[in-house]
N, C-alpha and C positions, 0 to 999 in steps of 0.2 A: 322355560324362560330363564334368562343369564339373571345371575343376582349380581352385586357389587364385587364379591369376589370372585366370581369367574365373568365377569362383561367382556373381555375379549373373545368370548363365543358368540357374544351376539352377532346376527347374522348383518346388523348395519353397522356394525364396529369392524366387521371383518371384511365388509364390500368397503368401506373407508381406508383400511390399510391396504387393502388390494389396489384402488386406486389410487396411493398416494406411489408407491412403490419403491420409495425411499427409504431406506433401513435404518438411518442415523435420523431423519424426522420421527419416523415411525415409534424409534426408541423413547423420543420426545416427546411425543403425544403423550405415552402410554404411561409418562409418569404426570404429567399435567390433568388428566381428561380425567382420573378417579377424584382427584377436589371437587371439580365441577359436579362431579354426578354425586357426591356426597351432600354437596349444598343442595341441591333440586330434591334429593331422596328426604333431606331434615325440613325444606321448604316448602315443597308441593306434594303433591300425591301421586306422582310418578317416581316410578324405581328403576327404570331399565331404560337404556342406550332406546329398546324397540316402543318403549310406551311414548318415549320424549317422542321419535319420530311421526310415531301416529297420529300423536297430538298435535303434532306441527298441522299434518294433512289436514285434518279435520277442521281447526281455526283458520288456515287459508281461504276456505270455502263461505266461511261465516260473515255477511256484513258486517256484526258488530266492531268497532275497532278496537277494541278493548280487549274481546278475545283473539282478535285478529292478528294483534300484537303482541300476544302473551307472554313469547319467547324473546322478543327484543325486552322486554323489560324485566324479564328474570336474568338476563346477561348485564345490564346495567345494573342491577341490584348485585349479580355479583361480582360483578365489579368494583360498587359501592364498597363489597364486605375486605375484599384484597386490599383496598388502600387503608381500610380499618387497622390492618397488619400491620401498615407500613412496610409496605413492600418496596423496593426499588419498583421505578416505571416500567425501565426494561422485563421484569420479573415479568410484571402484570399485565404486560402486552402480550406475553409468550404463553400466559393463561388462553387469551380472549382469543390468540390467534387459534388456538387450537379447536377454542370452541366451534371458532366460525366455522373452521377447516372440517371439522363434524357434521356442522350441519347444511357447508354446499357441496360437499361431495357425496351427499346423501339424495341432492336434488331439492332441499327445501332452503334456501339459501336467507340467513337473515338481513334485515334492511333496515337500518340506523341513518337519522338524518344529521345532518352537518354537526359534527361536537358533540353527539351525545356519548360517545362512548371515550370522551376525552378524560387524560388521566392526569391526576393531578398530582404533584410533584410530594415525596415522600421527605421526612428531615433527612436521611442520606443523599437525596438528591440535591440538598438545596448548596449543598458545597460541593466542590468538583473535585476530586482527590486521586482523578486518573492519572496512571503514569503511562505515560507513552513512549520508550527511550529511546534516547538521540544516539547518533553514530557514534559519541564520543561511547557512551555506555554501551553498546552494544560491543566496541568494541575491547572492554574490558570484560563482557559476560566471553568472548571469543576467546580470549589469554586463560579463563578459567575454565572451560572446558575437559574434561578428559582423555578425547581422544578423537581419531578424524569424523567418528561417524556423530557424534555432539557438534561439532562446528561444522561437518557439513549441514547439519541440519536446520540448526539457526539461520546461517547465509543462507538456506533455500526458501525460508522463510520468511529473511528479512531482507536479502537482496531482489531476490524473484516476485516478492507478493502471495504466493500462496499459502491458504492456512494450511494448518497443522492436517486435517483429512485428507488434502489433496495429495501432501505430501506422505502420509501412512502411505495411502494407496497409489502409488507411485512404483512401476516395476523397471528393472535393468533393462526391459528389452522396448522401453522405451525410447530409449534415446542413443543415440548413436556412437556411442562408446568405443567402439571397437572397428576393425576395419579389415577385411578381407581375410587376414593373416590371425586374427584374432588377439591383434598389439594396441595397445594404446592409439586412439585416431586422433584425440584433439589436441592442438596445438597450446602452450599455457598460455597465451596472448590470444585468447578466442573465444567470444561470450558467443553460449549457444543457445541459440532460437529452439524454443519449446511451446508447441500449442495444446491444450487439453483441455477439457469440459470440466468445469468444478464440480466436485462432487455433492456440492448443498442447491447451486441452483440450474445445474444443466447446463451453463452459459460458458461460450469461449472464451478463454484466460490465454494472450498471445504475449508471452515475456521470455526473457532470460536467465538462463543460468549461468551467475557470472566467473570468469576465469579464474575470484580466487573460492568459490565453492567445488568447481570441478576440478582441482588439485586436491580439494580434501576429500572428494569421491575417490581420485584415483586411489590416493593410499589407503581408504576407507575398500574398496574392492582389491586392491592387492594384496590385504590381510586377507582376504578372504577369498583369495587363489584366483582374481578376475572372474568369476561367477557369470556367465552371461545370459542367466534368466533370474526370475525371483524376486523380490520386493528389494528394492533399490537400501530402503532401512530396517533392518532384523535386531532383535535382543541378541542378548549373548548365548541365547539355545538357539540361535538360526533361525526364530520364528519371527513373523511379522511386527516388526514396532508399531502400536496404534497410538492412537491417539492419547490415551491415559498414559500411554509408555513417553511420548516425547513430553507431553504437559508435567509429567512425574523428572524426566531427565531437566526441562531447563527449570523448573522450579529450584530443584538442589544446586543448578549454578546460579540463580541468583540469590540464591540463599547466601551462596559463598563470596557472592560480590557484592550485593546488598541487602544485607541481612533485616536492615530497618523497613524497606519496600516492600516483602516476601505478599503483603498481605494485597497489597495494591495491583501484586505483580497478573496482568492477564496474556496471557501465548498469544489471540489474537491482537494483540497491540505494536508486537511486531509485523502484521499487514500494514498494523498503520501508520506506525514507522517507513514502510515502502513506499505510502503513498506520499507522504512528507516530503521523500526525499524528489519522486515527483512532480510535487508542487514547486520544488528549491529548483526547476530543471525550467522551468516554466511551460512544461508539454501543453498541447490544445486540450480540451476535456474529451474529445473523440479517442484520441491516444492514450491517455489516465483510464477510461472508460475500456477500454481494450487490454492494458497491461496489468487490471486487478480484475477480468472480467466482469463487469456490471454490463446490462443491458444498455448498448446505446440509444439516446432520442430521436426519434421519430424514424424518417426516411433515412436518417444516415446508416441505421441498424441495417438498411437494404446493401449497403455496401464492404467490399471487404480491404482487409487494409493489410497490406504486403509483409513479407520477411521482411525486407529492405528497410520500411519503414521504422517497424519495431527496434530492427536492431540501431537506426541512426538514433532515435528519441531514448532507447537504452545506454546507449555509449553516454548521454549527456546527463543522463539520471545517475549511473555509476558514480560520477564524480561526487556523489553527494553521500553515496552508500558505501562506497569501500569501504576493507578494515585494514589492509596492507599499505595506504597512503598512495597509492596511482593516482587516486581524484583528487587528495590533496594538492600534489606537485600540479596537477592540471590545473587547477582553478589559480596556485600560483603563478605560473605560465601565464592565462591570458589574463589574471588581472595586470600583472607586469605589461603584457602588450598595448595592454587598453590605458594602461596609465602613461605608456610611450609615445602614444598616438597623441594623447591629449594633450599632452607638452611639446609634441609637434608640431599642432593646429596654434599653443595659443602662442610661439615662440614666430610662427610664419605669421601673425598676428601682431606682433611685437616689432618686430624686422618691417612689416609692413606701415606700420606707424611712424618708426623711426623715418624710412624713405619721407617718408610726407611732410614731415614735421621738422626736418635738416638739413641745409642745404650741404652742397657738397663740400664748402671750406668749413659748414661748422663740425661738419662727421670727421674730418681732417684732424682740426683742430683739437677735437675731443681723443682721439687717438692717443696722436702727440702730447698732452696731456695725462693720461693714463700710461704713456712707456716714461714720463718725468716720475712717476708716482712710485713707479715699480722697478728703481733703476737697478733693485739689487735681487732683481728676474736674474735666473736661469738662464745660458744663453737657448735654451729650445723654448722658454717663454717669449723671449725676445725676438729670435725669428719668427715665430704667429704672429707678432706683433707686426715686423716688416711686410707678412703678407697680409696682411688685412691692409694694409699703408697701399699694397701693391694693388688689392684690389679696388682700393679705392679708386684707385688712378686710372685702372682700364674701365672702370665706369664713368669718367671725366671723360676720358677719348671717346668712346660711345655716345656718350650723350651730344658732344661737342659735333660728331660724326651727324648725328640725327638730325641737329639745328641745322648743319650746312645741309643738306638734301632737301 
């Protein structure tokens, strides 16, 4: 029989990891699920993963509800004991989840009614002290970087949407790099479409990588002789960067950029930053739900949604995520057009007004009045002047033409 210190022999801890088959949850559990079982060994009279499960069996069968229930109220109790701690919320959800995740992947699955297992807000939580950085910051954490394989890494994370695992595991011969000849294939004006399963929830992530991250790949791979297999990001022994490796590299740059923030600073908040920059883009939620992989709702989840799409709704998200200033110059582009248009509509507006409200000798008159005003006009002022004089006049013939017919 497994004691505390060896419970990962137990034979229902080991059908649990077997079915979750996730290696990075898996890790998770296994540093969560020893509290739990420490609380139940100091609280009840069960000591092992195999007696809690038997226990469950055997109180399912029981009318009483008291017994019935035995195990939903020792999960609420300890629950009760984590916010004792003052745990952050999040903390203590990742507790309870695991517990569940114990006991319905064992086949006796717990059952809580509305709110009971609701968690009450700790003093850290009662003020909000996330940082989430904006483009501007990001793109100062970019300028301090050391080298292409640090800024590519960032831009993949904060241009693309994915976290930090997706991008460990992430290999060259994923993606299309090269081309027949074994040369450079992408164009630097070319955001490339990339579809992949995330690796926390199995679910399709349909985004891009944008043209100024695949410039810092290329010279990120041409230090390293074009490579065309193998993890896309390596340490400097060639082995795989993981995840403590990139959380360890951008920490030391924001240390370097803001040293006051260092404590606030979380890797995944540049996801959230991506998705920021997709809410500033105005995409549908079908498309946001698609470019950071989440499951979409209902029936729509039955459909699939194109290259073509992704890459239009990316082009307009870009604008908000650059670090080179391409989406800047854009967003001043069309707001210039849109502010062109507007003074077009209220100027035809205006002109439209005037016609109504003048007759033809006071529009006349008003001219001739405004060339008295201005006598020491330019003569290129002064001929606008005669043409406006002039058009006045083929609007008289016109109109006088109209009457006679």
């Amino acid at each position: 029989m497994a004691t505390n210190g060896d419970w990962t022999s137990d034979k229902y801890v080991q059908n649990w990891f077997e079915l979750l088959g996730n290696e990075r949850t898996i890790k998770n559990y296994k540093n969560d699920f020893p509290k739990f079982l420490a609380y139940i060994q100091e609280n009840t009279e069960y000591k092992t993963p195999t007696e809690i499960i038997n226990s469950r069996l055997q109180q399912l069968t029981t009318q009483d509800l008291l017994k019935r229930r035995f195990w939903e109220q020792q999960v609420v109790k300890y629950k009760n004991s984590l916010e004792e701690k003052n745990l952050r919320m999040a903390t203590i959800h990742g507790h309870i989840r695991t517990v569940m995740s114990f006991f319905s992947k064992n086949g006796v699955k717990l059952l809580f009614s509305r709110g009971e297992l609701k968690i009450n807000p700790s003093e850290k939580d009662k003020v909000d002290r996330e940082w989430i950085p904006s483009n501007e910051e990001v793109r100062l954490l970019y300028r301090l970087c050391d080298n292409a394989r640090d800024r590519a890494i960032l831009l993949t994370l904060y241009q693309s949407g994915f976290s930090e695992v997706d991008a460990a595991s992430m290999q060259i011969q994923d993606f299309p790099f090269y081309d027949e000849n074994s040369d450079w294939a992408i164009a630097s004006n070319f955001d490339l479409y990339h579809k992949r399963r995330r690796e926390k929830t199995n679910q399709w992530q349909q985004t891009c990588l944008s043209r100024e991250v695949l410039e810092e790949i290329r010279i990120m791979l041409q230090g390293r002789g074009f490579p065309s297999e193998g993890y896309l990001f390596v340490s400097f022994r060639g082995e795989q960067l993981g995840v403590r490796g990139i959380n360890d590299m951008l920490k030391g740059v924001v240390t370097k950029a803001f040293n006051g923030k260092v404590k606030l600073w979380k890797t995944k908040h540049l996801r959230d930053a991506f998705m920021n920059g997709l809410l500033q883009a105005k995409l549908t939620q079908e498309i946001k739900d698609a470019m950071v992989g989440h499951k979409r709702q209902g029936a729509r989840n039955d459909y699939a949604i194109t290259e073509l799409t992704i890459k239009t709704a990316y082009a307009e998200a870009f604008k908000y995520l650059t670090i080179n200033g391409y989406g800047k110059q854009s967003r001043k582009v069309e707001e210039l057009g849109k502010q062109v248009q507007q003074l077009t509509l209220q100027m035809a507006s205006v002109m439209e007004l005037f016609d109504t409200l003048l007759t033809d000798d006071q529009k006349r008159f008003a001219a001739l009045e405004a060339a008295k005003r201005v006598s020491t006009m330019t003569p290129e002022k002064l001929i606008r002047i005669e043409n406006m004089l002039k058009l006045f006049g083929q609007r008289d013939d016109s109109n006088n033409k109209d009457k006679q017919e």
